[in-house]
C-alpha positions as CSV (number, residue, x, y, z in Angstrom):
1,X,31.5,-52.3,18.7
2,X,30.1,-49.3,19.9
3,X,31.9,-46.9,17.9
4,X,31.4,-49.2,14.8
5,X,27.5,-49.0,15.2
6,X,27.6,-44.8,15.5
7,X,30.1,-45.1,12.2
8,X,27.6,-47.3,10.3
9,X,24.8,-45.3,11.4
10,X,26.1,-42.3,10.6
11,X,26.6,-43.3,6.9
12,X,23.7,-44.9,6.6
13,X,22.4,-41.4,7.5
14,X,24.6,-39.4,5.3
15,X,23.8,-42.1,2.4
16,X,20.0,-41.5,2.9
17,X,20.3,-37.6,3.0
18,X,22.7,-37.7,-0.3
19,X,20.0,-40.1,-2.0
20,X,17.1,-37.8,-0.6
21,X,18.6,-34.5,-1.8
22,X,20.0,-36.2,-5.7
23,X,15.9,-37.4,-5.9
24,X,13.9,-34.2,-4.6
25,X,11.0,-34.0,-6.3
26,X,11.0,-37.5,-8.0
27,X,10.9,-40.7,-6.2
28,X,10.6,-39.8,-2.6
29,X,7.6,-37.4,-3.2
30,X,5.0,-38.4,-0.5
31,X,2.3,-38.8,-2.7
32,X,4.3,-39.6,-5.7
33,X,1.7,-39.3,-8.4
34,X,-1.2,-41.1,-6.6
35,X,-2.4,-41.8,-2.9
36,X,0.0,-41.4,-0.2
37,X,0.1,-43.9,2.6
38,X,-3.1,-43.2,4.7
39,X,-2.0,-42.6,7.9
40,X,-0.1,-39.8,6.3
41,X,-3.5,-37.7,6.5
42,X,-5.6,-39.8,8.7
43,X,-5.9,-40.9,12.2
44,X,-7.3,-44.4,12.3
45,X,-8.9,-43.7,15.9
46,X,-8.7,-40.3,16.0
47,X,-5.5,-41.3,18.7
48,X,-3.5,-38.6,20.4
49,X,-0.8,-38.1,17.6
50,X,-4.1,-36.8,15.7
51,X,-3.2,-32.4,16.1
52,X,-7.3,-31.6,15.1
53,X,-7.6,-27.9,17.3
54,X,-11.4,-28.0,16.5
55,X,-13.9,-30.3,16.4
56,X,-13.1,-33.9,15.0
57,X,-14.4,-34.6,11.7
58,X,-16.2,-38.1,10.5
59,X,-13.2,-38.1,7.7
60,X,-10.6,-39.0,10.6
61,X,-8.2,-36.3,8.9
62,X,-5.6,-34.9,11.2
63,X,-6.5,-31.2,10.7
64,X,-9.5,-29.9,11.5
65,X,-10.6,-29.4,7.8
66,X,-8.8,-30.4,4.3
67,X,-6.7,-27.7,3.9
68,X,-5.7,-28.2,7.7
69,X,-4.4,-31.2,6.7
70,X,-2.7,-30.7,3.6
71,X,-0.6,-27.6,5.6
72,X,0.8,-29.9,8.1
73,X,3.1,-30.7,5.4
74,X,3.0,-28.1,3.6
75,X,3.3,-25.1,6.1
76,X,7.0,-23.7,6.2
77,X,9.2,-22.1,3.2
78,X,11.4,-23.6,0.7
79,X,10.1,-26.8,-2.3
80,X,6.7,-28.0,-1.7
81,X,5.7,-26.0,0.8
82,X,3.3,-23.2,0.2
83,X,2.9,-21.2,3.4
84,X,5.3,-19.4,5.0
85,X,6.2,-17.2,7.8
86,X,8.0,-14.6,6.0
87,X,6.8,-15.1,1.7
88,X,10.2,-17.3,1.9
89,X,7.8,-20.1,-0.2
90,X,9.1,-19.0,-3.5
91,X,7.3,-21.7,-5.4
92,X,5.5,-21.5,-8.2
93,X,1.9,-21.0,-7.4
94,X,3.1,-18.7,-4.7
95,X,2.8,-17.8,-0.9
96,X,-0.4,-18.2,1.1
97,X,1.7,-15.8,3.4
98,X,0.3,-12.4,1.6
99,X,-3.2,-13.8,2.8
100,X,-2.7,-12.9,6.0
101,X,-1.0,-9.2,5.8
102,X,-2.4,-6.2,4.9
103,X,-0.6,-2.4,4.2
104,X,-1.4,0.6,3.2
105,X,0.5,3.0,0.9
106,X,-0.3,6.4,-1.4
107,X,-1.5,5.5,-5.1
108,X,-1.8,8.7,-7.1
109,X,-2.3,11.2,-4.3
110,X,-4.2,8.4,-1.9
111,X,-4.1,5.9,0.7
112,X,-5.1,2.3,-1.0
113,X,-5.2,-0.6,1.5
114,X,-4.1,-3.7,0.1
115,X,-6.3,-6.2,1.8
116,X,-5.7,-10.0,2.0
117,X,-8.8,-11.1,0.3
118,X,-7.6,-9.8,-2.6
119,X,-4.5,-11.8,-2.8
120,X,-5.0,-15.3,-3.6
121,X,-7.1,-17.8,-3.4
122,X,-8.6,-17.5,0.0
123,X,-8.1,-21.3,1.0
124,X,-10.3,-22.3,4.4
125,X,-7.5,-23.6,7.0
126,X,-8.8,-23.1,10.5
127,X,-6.0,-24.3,12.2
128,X,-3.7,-22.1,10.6
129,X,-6.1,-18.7,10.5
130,X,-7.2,-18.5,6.7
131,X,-10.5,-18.2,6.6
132,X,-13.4,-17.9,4.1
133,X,-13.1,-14.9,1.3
134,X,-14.8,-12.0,3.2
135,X,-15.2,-10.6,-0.4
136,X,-16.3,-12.7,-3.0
137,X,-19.5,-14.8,-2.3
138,X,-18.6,-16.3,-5.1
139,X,-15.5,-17.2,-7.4
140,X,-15.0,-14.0,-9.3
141,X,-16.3,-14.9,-13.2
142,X,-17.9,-18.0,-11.9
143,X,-20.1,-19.0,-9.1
144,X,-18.3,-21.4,-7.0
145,X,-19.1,-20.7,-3.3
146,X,-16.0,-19.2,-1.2
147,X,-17.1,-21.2,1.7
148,X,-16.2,-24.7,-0.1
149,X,-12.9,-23.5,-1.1
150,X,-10.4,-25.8,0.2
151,X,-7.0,-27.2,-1.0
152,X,-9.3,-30.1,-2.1
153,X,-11.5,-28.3,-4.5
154,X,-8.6,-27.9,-6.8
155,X,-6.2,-31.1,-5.8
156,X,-7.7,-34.7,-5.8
157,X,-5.6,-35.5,-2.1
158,X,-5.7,-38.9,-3.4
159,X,-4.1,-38.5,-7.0
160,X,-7.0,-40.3,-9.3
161,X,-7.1,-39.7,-12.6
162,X,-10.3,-39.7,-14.3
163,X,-12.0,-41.4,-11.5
164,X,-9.7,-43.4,-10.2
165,X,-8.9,-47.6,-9.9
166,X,-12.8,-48.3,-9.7
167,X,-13.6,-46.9,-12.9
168,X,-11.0,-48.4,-15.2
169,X,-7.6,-46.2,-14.6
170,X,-4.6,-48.4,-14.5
171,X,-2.2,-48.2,-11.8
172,X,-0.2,-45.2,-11.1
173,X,3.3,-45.6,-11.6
174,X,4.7,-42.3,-11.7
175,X,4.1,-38.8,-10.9
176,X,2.4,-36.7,-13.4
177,X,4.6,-33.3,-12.1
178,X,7.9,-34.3,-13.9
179,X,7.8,-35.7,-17.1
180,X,8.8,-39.5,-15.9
181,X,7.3,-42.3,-18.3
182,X,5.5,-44.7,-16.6
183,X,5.9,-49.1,-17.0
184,X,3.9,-50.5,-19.2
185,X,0.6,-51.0,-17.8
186,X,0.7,-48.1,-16.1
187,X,0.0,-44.4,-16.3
188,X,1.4,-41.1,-14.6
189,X,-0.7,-39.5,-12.4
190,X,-2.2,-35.6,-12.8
191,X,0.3,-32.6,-12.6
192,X,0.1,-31.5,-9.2
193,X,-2.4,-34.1,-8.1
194,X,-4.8,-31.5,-9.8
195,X,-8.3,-32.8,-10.2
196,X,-9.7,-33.9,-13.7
197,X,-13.6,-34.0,-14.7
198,X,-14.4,-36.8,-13.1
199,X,-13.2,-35.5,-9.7
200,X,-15.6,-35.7,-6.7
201,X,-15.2,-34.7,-3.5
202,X,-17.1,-36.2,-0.3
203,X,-17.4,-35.9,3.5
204,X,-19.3,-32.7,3.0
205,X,-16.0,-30.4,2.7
206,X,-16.9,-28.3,-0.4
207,X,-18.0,-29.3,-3.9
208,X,-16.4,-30.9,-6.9
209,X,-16.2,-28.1,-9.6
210,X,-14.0,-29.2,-12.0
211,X,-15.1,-29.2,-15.6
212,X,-11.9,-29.7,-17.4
213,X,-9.2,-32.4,-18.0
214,X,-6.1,-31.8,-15.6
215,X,-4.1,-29.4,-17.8
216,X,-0.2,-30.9,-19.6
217,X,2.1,-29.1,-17.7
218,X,5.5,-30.3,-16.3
219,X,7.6,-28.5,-13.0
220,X,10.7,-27.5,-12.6
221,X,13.2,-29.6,-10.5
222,X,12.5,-28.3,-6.9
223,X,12.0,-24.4,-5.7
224,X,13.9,-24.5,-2.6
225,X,15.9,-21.2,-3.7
226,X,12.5,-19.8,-5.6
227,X,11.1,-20.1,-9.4
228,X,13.6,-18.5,-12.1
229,X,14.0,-18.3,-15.3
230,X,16.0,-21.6,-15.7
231,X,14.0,-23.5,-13.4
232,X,10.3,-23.2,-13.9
233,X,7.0,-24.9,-14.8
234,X,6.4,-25.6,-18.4
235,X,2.8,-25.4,-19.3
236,X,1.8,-27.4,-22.3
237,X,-1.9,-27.0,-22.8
238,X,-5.3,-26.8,-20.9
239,X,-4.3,-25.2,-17.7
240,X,-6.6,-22.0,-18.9
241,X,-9.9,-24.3,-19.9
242,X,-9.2,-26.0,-16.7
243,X,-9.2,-22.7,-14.4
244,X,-12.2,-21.7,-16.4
245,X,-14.1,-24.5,-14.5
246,X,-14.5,-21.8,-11.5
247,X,-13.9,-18.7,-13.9
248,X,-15.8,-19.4,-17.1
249,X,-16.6,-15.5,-17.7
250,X,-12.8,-14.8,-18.5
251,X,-12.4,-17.5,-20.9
252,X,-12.8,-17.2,-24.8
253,X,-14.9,-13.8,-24.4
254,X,-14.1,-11.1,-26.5
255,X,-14.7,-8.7,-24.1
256,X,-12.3,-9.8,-21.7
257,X,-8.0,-10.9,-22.0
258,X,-8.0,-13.4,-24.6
259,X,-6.8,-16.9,-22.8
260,X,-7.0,-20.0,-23.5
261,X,-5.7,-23.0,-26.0
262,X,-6.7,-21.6,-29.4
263,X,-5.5,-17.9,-27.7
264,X,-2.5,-17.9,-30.4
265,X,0.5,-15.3,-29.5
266,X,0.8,-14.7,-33.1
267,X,2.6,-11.5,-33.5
268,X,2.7,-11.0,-29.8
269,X,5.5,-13.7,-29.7
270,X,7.9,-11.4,-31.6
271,X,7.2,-8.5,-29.2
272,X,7.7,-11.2,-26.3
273,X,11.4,-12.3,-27.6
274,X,12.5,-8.9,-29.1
275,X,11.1,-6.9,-25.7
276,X,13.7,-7.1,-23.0
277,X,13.0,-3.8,-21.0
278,X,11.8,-0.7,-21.5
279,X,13.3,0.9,-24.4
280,X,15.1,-1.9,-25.0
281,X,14.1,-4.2,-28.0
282,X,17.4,-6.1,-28.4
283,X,16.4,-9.6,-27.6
284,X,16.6,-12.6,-29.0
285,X,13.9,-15.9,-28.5
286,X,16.6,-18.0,-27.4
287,X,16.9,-16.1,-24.4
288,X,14.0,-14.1,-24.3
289,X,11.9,-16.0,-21.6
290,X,10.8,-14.7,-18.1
291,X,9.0,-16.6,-15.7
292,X,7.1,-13.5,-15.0
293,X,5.3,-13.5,-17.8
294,X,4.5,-17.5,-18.6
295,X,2.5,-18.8,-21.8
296,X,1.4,-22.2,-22.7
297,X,3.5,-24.1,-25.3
298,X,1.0,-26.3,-26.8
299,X,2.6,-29.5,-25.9
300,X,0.8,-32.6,-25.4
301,X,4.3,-35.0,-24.3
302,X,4.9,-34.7,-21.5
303,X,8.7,-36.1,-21.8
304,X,9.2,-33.5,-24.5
305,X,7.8,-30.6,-22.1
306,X,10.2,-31.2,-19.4
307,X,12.9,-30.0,-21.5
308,X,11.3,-26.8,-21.5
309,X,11.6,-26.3,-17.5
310,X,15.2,-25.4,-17.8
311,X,14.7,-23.9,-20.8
312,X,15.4,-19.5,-21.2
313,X,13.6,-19.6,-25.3
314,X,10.6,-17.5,-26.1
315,X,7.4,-18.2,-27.2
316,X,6.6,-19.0,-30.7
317,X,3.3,-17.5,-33.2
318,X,1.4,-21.2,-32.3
319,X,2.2,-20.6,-28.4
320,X,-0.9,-19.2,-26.2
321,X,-1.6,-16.6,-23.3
322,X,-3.2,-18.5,-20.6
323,X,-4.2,-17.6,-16.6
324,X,-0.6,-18.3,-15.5
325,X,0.4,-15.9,-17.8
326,X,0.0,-12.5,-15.8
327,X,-1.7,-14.6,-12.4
328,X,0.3,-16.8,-10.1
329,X,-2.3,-19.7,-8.6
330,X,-2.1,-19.4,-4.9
331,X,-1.0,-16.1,-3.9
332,X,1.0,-13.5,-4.4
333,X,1.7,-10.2,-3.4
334,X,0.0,-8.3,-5.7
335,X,-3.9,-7.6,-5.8
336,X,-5.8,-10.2,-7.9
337,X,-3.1,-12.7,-7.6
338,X,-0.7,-10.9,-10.4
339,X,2.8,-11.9,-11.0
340,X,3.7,-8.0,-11.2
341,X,1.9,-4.8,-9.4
342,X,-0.1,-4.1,-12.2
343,X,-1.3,-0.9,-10.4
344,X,1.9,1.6,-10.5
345,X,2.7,2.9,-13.7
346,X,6.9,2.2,-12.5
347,X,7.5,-1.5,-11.4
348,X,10.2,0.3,-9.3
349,X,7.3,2.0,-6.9
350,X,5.4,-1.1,-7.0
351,X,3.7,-2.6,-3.7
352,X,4.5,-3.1,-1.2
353,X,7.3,-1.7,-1.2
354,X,10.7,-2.3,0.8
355,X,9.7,-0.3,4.2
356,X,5.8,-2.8,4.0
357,X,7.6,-5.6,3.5
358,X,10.0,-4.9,6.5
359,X,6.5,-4.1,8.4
360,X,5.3,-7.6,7.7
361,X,7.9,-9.6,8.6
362,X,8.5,-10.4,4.6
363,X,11.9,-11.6,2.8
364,X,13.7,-8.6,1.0
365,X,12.4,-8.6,-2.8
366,X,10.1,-11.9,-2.2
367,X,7.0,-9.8,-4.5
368,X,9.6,-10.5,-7.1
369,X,10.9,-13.6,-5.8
370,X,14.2,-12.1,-5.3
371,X,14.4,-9.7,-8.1
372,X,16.0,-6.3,-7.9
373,X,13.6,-4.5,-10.0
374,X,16.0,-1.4,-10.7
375,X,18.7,-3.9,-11.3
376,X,17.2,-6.3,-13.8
377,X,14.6,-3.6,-15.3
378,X,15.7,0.0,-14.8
379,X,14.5,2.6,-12.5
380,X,11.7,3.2,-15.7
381,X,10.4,0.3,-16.0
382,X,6.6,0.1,-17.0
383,X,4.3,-2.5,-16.7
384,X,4.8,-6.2,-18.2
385,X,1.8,-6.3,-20.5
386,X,4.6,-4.5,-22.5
387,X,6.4,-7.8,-22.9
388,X,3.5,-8.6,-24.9
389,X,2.1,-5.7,-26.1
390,X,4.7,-3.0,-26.1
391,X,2.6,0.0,-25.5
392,X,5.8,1.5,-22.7
């Protein structure tokens, strides 16, 4: 009988793993479009399985602060996690990682240090060692205060949408990350568990910013081997109105990057699909896409829009530039949060380079989430404004 218990188990345990891996990202999301179960972020009692390093907080969370919290989940590499040990978090939004490294190379004849405050948003998580933004007071374009800038400005930790159960919303059924359609009488929840308008935050940790609806966007299936170009976000529309609710100054302002939903590519789509390289102008929209240079598709269906995460097709004339177009929204290892080193004239001398990464304990190629820059571009490669703009 023994024996027949360790067999059973073990199947049961194989089963479980098999249905765990077929369903990443879907059903067995912990917070799966809404709340998670409490105890998942709480301690009822503050009891010893409660991991607070400082001092305990009237919200019972088990990290000293939100963001505390929110990385005891999330700290590590690979799908859903977002802070890593060595940039392995290839996600999206990128690595919290570059937050915490610095290096110094020779730009034009002289040393620039890259400093960590200029790589992402500098998230407050005491127990892991990111700290306020010794830079920016304030949200650059905006005036959000750095010191309230937790996970939880952005994300609602407990998935509402507009508000929540006590103000009308209907159940949540489904998450709002994928595309699924929820039962009647139901509704999705936001993409990402990003806030909405109605958002508010309490237990003094920061301050509810968010003037925006929670932008259409759908993610790809899982990043546990990184974002590429056949698995990655589709954004649909709103994502740049909704950033604007901390960066209004570099929205709709004609003295700035045009972004935003009424940002048209217009002939810039053309140079987008026809623009594969430098020198090169051979391509073709249906396979013209790169997830380093994103744009919103204007897409309101959500079911529609999760075709699009597998899909390689450039943008159209009635497609828009948007934040996520040239910034990741994390981190990343470029200055001002840029999906490419928008500083070197050659993305091949970009930085850091191969010897800083080495210095800061750093995946090979994780700047470019695993692209060989010489391979895929060309030791000439310029800058990729040029997939817009073609001025290389």
């Amino acid at each position: 009988m023994r024996n027949n218990r360790l067999t059973i188990a073990n199947g049961i345990a194989v089963l479980a793993g098999v249905l765990t891996l077929g369903l990443a990202g879907t059903a067995f999301a912990l917070h799966d479009g809404g709340v998670a179960h409490c105890d998942a972020c709480h301690s009822m009692h503050q009891s010893p399985d409660n991991p607070i390093s400082g001092t305990p907080n009237n919200q019972l969370l088990k990290g000293s602060d939100p963001s505390s919290t929110c990385l005891n989940c999330h700290a590590g590499g690979g799908s859903y996690h977002i802070f890593s040990t060595d940039a392995s978090s290839l996600t999206p939004g990128g690595d919290f990682f570059w937050l915490t490294k610095s290096y110094t190379n020779v730009v034009r004849g002289n040393p620039v240090t890259s400093l960590p405050d200029n790589m992402g948003h500098n998230v407050i998580a005491g127990d892991y060692g990111l700290l306020v933004d010794g830079t920016n007071a304030v949200s650059p374009g905006g005036a959000y205060p750095s010191s309230d800038l937790y996970c939880t400005s952005c994300h609602d930790p407990h998935g509402r949408v507009n508000g929540g159960t006590e103000n009308g919303q209907l159940p949540i059924s489904v998450s709002g990350s994928y595309g699924a359609v929820p039962v009647a009488g139901t509704i999705a929840g936001n993409y990402r568990l990003l806030a909405d308008d109605q958002y508010t935050t309490s237990g003094g940790w920061g301050a509810a910013a968010i003037t925006a609806p929670a932008p259409i966007a759908v993610a790809g299936v899982g990043f546990a081997f990184g974002e590429t170009d056949t698995n990655h976000p589709a954004y649909g529309t709103g994502m740049a109105e909704w950033c604007a609710s901390c960066h209004g100054l570099y929205i709709n302002d004609t003295h700035r990057h045009p972004s935003g939903s009424t940002e048209f590519l217009n002939g810039q789509a053309t140079n987008y699909n026809s623009y594969v390289r430098t020198g090169d102008f051979t391509g073709q929209q249906a396979t013209a896409f790169t997830a380093l240079v994103q744009f919103e598709r204007q897409e309101t269906d959500k079911t529609l829009l999760a075709a699009d995460t597998t899909s390689t097709a450039g943008p159209d004339a009635t497609d828009t530039v948007i934040c996520l177009t040239c910034h990741r929204a994390h981190a990343s290892a470029f200055n001002n949060i840029t999906r490419w080193d928008t500083e070197q004239e050659l993305l091949a001398d970009s930085t850091p380079n191969a010897a800083n990464l080495v210095s800061m304990g750093a995946l090979p190629n994780s700047a470019y989430y695993g692209r060989v820059i010489t391979t895929e571009f060309g030791d000439f490669q310029r800058s990729l404004c040029n997939k817009c703009h073609v001025k290389d």
